[in-house]
N, C-alpha and C positions, 0 to 999 in steps of 0.2 A: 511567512508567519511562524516556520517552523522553531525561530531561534527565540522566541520570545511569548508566545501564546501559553503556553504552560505558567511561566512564572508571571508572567501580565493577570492572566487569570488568578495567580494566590493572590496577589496584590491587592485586587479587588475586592474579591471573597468575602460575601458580609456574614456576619456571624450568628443570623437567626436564623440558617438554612438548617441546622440540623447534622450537618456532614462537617467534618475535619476541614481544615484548610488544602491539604495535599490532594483529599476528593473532588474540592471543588475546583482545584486546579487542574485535573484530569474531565471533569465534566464537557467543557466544551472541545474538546478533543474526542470524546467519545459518542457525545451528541453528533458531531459531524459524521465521524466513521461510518458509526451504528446507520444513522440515515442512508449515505451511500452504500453501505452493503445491501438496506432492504430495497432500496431501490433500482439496484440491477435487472431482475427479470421483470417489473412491471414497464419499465422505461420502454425494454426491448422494443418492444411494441409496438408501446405509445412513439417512437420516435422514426418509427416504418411507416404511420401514418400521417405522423403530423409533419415529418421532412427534416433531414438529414438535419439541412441549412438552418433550417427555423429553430431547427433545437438546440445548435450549439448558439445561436446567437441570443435567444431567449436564457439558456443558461447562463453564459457568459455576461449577460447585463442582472442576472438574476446575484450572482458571484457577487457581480461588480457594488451591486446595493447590498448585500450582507458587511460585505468590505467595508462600505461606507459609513452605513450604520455605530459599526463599533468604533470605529476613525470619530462620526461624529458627538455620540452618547457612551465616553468611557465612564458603563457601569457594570457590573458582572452580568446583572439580567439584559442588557442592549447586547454585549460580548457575544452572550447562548443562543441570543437571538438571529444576531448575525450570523453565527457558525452554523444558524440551523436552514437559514435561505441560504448559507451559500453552498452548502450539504446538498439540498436540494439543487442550485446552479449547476454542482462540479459533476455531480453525477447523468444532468441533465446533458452535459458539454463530453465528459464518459462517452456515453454511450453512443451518442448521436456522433462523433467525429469517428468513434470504432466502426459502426455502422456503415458509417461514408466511405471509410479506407475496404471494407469487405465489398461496398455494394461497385466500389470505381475499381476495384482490383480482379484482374481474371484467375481461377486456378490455377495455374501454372505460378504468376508474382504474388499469390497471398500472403502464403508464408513471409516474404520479403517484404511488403506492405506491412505487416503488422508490426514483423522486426522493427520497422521504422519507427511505427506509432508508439511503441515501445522504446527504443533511443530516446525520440521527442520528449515523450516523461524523465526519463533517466536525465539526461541533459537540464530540465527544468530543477531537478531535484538539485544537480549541480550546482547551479546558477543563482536560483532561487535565496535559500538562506545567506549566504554569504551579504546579499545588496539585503534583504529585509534586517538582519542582525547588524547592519553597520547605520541602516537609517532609523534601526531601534536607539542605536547608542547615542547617533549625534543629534536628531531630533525629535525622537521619544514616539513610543510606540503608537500612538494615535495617527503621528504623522507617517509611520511605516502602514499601518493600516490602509491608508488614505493612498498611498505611493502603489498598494496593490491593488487597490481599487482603479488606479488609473491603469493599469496594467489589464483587468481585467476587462475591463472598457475598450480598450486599443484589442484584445483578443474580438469582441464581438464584433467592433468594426470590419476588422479585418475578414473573418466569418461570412461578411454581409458582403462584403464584394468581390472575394475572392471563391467561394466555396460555389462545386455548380449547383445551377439554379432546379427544382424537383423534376423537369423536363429532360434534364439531362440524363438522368440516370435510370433505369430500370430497378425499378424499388420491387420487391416482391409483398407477395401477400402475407400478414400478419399469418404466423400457426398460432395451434390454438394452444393450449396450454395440455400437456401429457401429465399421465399419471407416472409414479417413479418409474424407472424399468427394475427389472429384478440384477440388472447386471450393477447398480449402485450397489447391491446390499453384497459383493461380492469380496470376499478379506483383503484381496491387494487392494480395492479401488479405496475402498474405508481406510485401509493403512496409511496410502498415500496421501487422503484428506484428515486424514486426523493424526497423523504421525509425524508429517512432513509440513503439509501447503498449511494448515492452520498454526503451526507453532511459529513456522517460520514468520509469518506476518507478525504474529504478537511479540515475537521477539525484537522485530523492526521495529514495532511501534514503542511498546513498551521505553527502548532503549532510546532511543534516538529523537524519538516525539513527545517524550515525556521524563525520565529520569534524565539524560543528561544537559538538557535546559536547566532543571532544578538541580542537580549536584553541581554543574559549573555557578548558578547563581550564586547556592551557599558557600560556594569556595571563594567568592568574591569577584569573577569571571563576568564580561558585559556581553549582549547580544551578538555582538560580531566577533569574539571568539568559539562561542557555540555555535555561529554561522559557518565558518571556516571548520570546525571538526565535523558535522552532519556533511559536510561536502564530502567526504573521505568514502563516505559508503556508495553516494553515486557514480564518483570517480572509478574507485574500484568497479563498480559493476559494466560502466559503459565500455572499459579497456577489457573486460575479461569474458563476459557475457558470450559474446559471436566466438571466440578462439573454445570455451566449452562447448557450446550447441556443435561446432562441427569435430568436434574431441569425440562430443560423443554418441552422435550418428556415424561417424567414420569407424569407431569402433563399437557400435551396436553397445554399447554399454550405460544407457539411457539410469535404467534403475539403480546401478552403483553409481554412479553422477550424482545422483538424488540424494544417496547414502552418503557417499565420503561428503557433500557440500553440509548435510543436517551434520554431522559430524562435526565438519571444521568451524560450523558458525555456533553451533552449542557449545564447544569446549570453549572458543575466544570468551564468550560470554564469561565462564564456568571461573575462565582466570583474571578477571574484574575482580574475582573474591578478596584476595591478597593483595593486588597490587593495581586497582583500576582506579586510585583519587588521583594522583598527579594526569597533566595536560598529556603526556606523553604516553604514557602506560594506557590510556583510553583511545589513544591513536592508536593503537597496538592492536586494539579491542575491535574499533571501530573496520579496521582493516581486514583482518580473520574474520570478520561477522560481513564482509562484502565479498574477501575470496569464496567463502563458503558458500553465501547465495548467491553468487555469481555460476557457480558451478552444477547448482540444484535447478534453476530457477527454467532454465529453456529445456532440459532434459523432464522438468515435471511437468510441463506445457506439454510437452510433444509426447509423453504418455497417455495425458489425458484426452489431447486432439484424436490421439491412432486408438484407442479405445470409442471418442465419437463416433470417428469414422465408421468402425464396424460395427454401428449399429442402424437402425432405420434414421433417416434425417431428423424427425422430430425429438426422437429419442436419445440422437446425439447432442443436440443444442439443449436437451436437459441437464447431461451431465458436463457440457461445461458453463451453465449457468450454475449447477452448484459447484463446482471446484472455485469461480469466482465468487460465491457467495461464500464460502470455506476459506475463500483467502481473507476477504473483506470484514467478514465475522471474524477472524483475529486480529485485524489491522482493529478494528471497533473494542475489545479486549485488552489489548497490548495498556491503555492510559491508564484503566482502571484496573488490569492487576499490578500495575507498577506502583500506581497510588495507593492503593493496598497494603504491597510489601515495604514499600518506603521506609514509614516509620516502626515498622516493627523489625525492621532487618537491618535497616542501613543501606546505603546505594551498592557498596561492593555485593554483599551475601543477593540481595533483592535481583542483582544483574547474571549472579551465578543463578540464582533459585531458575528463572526463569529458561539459563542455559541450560540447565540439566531437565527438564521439562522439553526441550528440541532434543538433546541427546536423548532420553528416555525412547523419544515418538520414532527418531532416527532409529536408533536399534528395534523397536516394535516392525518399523517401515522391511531393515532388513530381516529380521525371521520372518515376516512374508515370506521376502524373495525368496528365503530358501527353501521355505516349505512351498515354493509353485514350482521351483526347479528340481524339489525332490519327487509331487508331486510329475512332473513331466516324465522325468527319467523313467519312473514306475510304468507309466503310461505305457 
């Protein structure tokens, strides 16, 4: 839905809501997000108790009916409504297939399990726009809706017979919820989520989920050519992603990974300014904004896991349910500061504005570093 939900939604947009046309085209975009973000650490849980299996199949038909809905009631309020069951579905499906991959995988192949579950998305993201933006063009977006609905239905099936049954597995016991630890309010871990893993999502979002659906509309551009350029950033990410993770554990260089990737993906942005309306010049974009977090992306993960680690169990599954909640909160961000800046900017300045806000957070992220490295030395 990625190639068409933005500008499907202006289309809609009726005119006694109170909000701009570009707001309410960001609305259902952000309605979903916003949803999946807060519902990360309550799901946790809930989906330790109620069963791996059950949750992704219950989300996945949950999906599957948001889908449907706006496939079958093209109106703006059916649209919100949809986006907001299946907000609810996708996080339900989140968390519970994460769960399953941690709870069937042993210490030693975690790391490598999640890798996976991680490609799996990245691969989807691939895949995805390309066939929704070509069945936007030739048979019009209700029936692409309808096409992911079937999609998301063939996931639940699949779920129901293939995923093992709650005998199989050794579920553990729900914890309970922890107060902060004091190691969150500490300058690198705060840099890292507000400098680095928050920008970078909004920048994703922003650009990709939101402005360049509506800049290619206005240029004249149909679904299945903004399917084919949103491909460019998963691409990127799935060929580069494993050759950085081991770049840069092989040389211990984890937190410059973080820095040069915020770096490369703010500046690609930065240079939208000038030159990001032509098809080409936004491939350009699109690219340097996939080098760059391809390069950040496993190196910030593996900061924030070895930071878990050394803390008490419960206390560590707090601070990576906030770095996902830090991620998620931008992803939920990204539609509505883009719709924001739109008309007041223009799509080139609006794609810098928001690059120089990652650049900013980047350089904030490296004088940490240097002040824990100057710190050390002192030490």
């Amino acid at each position: 839905t990625r190639p068409f939900l933005p500008t499907w939604a202006r289309t809609l947009a009726p005119g006694d809501w109170g909000l701009s046309p570009n707001m309410l085209a960001s609305l259902p975009l952000v309605v979903f997000l916003a949803v999946v973000a807060l519902l990360q650490w309550p799901l946790a849980a809930w989906s330790e108790r109620f069963g791996r299996r059950r949750g992704v199949v219950l989300g996945a038909l949950l999906g599957a009916a948001g889908l449907a809905w706006a496939a079958a009631w093209p109106s703006y309020g059916a649209l919100v409504a949809g986006r907001l069951l299946g907000a609810l579905g996708f996080a339900m499906v989140f968390v519970s297939a994460q769960g399953a991959v941690i709870d069937g995988s042993s210490a030693q192949d975690r790391a490598r399990s999640l890798a996976q579950f991680v490609r799996a998305m990245l691969v989807a993201g691939l895949c995805g726009p390309p066939l929704g933006g070509l069945a936007a063009d030739r048979w019009g977006v209700p029936a692409a809706f309808a096409l992911a609905a079937c999609v998301a239905l063939l996931a639940a099936l699949v779920a129901w017979g293939q995923m093992p049954r709650p005998a199989a597995l050794a579920v553990p016991t729900p914890a309970s919820a922890q107060p902060l630890p004091s190691s969150l309010r500490q300058p690198e871990l705060a840099a890292l989520l507000l400098g680095c893993a928050l920008p970078a999502k909004l920048l994703l979002a922003a650009l990709c989920f939101y402005l360049l659906p509506m800049h290619l509309q206005d240029m004249g551009y149909g679904s299945a050519v903004t399917g084919r350029l949103q491909t460019i950033y998963p691409l990127t990410m799935v060929l580069l992603v494993p050759l950085a993770a081991r770049l840069a554990a092989r040389w211990a260089q984890r937190g410059r990974f973080v820095l040069l990737g915020g770096l490369m993906a703010g500046g690609s942005a930065v240079l939208a300014w000038p030159g990001g309306g032509g098809v080409w010049p936004l491939a350009l974009v699109l690219l340097g904004l996939g080098m760059g977090q391809a390069l950040s992306i496993t190196p910030q993960s593996a900061l924030i896991a070895d930071l878990a680690r050394s803390l008490p169990a419960r206390q560590g599954a707090g601070v990576l349910g906030l770095f996902r909640l830090t991620e998620r909160g931008g992803s939920a961000l990204g539609p509505a500061v883009g719709a924001w800046l739109l008309p007041v900017l223009g799509f080139g300045p609006a794609v810098a504005a928001v690059g120089a806000l990652v650049l900013g957070g980047s350089l904030a992220y490296g004088w940490s570093l240097r002040a824990a490295h100057t710190a050390k030395r002192a030490a």
